[in-house]
TILOPA-462614 format. One record per residue (C-alpha): residue number from 1; residue in three letters; x, y, z. Coordinates in Angstrom, 3 decimals. Layout:
N
<site seq="NUM" type="ALA" px="X" py="Y" pz="Z"/>
...
//
This chain:
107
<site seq="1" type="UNK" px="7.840" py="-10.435" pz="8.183"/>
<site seq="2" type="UNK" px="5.706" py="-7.357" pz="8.154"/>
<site seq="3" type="UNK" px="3.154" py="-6.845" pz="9.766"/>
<site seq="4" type="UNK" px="4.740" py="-8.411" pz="12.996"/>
<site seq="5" type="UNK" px="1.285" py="-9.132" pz="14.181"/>
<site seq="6" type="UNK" px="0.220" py="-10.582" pz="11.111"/>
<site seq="7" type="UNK" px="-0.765" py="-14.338" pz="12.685"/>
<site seq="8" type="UNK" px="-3.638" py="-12.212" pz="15.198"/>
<site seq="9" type="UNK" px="-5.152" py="-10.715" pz="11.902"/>
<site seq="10" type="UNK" px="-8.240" py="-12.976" pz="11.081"/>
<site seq="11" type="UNK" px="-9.533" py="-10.858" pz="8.325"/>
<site seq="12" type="UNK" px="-7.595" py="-10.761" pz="4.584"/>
<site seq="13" type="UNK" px="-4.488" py="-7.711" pz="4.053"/>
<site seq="14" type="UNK" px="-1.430" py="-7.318" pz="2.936"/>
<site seq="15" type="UNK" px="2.236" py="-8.970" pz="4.169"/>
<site seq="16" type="UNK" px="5.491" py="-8.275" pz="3.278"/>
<site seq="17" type="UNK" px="8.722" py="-10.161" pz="3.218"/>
<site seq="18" type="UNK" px="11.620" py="-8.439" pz="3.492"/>
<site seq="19" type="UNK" px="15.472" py="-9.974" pz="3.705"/>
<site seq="20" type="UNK" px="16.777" py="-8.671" pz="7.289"/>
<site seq="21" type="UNK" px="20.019" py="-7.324" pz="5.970"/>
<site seq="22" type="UNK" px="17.990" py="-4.306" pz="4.552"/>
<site seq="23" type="UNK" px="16.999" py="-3.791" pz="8.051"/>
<site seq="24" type="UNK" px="13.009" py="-2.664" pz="7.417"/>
<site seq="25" type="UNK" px="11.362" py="-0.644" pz="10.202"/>
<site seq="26" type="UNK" px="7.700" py="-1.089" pz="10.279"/>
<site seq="27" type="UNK" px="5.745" py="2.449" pz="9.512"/>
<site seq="28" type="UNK" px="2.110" py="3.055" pz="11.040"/>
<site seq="29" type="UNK" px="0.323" py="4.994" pz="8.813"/>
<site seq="30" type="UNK" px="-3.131" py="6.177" pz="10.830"/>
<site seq="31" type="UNK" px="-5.557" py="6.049" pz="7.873"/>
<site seq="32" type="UNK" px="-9.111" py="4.224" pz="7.887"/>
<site seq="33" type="UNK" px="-7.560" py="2.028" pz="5.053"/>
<site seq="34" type="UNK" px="-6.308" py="-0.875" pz="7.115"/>
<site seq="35" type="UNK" px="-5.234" py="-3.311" pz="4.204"/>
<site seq="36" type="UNK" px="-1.959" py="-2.130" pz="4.131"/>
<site seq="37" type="UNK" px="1.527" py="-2.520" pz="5.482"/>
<site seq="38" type="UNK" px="4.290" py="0.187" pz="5.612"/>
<site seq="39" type="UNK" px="8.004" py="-0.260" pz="5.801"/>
<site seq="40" type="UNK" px="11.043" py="1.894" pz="5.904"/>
<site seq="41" type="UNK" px="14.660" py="1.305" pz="4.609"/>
<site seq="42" type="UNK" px="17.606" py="3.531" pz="5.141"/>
<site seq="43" type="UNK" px="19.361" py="3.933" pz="1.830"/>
<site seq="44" type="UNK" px="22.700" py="5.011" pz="1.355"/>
<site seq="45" type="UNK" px="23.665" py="8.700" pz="1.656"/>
<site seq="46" type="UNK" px="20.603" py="9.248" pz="4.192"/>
<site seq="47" type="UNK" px="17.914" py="8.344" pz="1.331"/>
<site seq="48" type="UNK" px="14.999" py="6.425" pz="2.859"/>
<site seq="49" type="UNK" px="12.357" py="4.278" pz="0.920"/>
<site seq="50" type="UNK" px="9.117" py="3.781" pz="1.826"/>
<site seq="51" type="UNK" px="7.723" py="0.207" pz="0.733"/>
<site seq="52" type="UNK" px="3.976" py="0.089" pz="0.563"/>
<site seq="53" type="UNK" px="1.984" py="-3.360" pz="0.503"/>
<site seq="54" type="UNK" px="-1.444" py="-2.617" pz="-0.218"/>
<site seq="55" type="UNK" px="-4.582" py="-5.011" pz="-0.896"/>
<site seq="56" type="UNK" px="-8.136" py="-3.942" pz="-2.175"/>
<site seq="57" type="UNK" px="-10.748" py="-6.169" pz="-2.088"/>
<site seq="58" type="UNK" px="-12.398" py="-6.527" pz="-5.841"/>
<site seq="59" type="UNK" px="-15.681" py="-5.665" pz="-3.949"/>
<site seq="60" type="UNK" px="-14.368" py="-2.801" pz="-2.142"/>
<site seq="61" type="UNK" px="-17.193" py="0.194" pz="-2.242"/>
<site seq="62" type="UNK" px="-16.311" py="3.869" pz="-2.957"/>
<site seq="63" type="UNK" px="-15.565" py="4.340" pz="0.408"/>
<site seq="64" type="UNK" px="-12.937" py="2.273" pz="0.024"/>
<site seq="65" type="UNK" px="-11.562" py="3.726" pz="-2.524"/>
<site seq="66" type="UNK" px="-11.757" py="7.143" pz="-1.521"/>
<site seq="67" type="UNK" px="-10.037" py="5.951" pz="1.512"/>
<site seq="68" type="UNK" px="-7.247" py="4.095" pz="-0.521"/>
<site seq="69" type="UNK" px="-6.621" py="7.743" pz="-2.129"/>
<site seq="70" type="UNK" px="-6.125" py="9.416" pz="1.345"/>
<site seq="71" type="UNK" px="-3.596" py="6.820" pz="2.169"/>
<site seq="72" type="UNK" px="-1.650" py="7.024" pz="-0.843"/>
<site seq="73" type="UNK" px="-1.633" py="10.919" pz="-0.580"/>
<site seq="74" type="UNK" px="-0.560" py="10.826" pz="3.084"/>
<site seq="75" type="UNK" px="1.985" py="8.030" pz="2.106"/>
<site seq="76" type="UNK" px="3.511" py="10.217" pz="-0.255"/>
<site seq="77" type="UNK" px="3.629" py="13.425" pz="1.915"/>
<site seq="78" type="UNK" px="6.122" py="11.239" pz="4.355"/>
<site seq="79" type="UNK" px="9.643" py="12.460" pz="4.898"/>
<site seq="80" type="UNK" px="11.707" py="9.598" pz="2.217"/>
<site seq="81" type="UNK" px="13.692" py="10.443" pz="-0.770"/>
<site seq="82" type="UNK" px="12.132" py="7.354" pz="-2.065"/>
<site seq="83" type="UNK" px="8.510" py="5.405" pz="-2.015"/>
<site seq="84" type="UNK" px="7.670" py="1.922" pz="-3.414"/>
<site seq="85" type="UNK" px="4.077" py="0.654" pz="-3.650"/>
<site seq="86" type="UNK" px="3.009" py="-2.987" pz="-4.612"/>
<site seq="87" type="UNK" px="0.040" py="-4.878" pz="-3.812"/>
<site seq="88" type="UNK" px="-2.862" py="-6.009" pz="-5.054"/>
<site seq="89" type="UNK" px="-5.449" py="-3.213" pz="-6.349"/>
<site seq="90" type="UNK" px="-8.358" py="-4.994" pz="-8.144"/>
<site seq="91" type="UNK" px="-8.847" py="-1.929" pz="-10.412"/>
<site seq="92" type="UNK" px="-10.005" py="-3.941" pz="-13.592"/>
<site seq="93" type="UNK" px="-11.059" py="-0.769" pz="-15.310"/>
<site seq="94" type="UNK" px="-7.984" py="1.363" pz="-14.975"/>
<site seq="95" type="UNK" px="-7.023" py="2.038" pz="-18.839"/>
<site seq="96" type="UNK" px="-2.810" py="1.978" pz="-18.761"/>
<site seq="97" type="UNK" px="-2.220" py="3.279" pz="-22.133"/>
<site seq="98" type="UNK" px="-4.416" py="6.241" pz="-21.587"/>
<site seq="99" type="UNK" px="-3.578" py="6.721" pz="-17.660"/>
<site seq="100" type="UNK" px="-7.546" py="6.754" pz="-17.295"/>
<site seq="101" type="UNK" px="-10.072" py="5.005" pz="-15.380"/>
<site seq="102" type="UNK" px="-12.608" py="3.351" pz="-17.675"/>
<site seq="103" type="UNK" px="-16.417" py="3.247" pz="-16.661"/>
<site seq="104" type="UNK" px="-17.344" py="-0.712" pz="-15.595"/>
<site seq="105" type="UNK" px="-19.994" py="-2.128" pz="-17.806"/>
<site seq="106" type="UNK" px="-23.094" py="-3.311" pz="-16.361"/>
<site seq="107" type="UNK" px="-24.238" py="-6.954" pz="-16.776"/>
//
């Protein structure tokens, strides 16, 4: 179980599960987005994958997101042949078929 720590965390984030064969090695990515967990697994033929775990609260300001951005950039400038991110993102507005982000509609 990733974060190690996890059971001291009183506020919400991300876990991960991963089956011990695989041997995972936690990563600490220093970024002000905390909501994350970071893993590494040694592939064969000295590939590495990064595994991200991220959550982002639906209510999460621009801050937030601008933050989520940095840690996704400096996530993929780390040293692994590979990278993996899951999670939960709350983006309602993302358009998939057009790779855009939509406006949200006031109410």
């Amino acid at each position: 179980m990733f974060p190690e720590s996890f059971p001291q965390y009183n506020e919400r984030g991300a876990i991960m599960y991963i089956k011990q064969d695989l041997k995972a090695v936690e990563m600490e990515i220093e970024m002000d987005f905390k909501e994350s967990v970071w893993v590494k697994i040694n592939l064969q033929n000295k590939d590495k994958m990064l595994i991200g775990c991220i959550y982002k609260s639906p209510s999460s300001s621009d801050v937030k997101l601008e933050q989520l951005n940095s840690l996704l950039k400096k996530a993929r400038r780390q040293e692994n042949s590979h990278i993996l991110i899951t999670g939960d993102f709350n983006c309602p507005t993302i358009d998939w078929d057009n790779w855009t982000g939509k406006e949200a509609s006031s109410s």
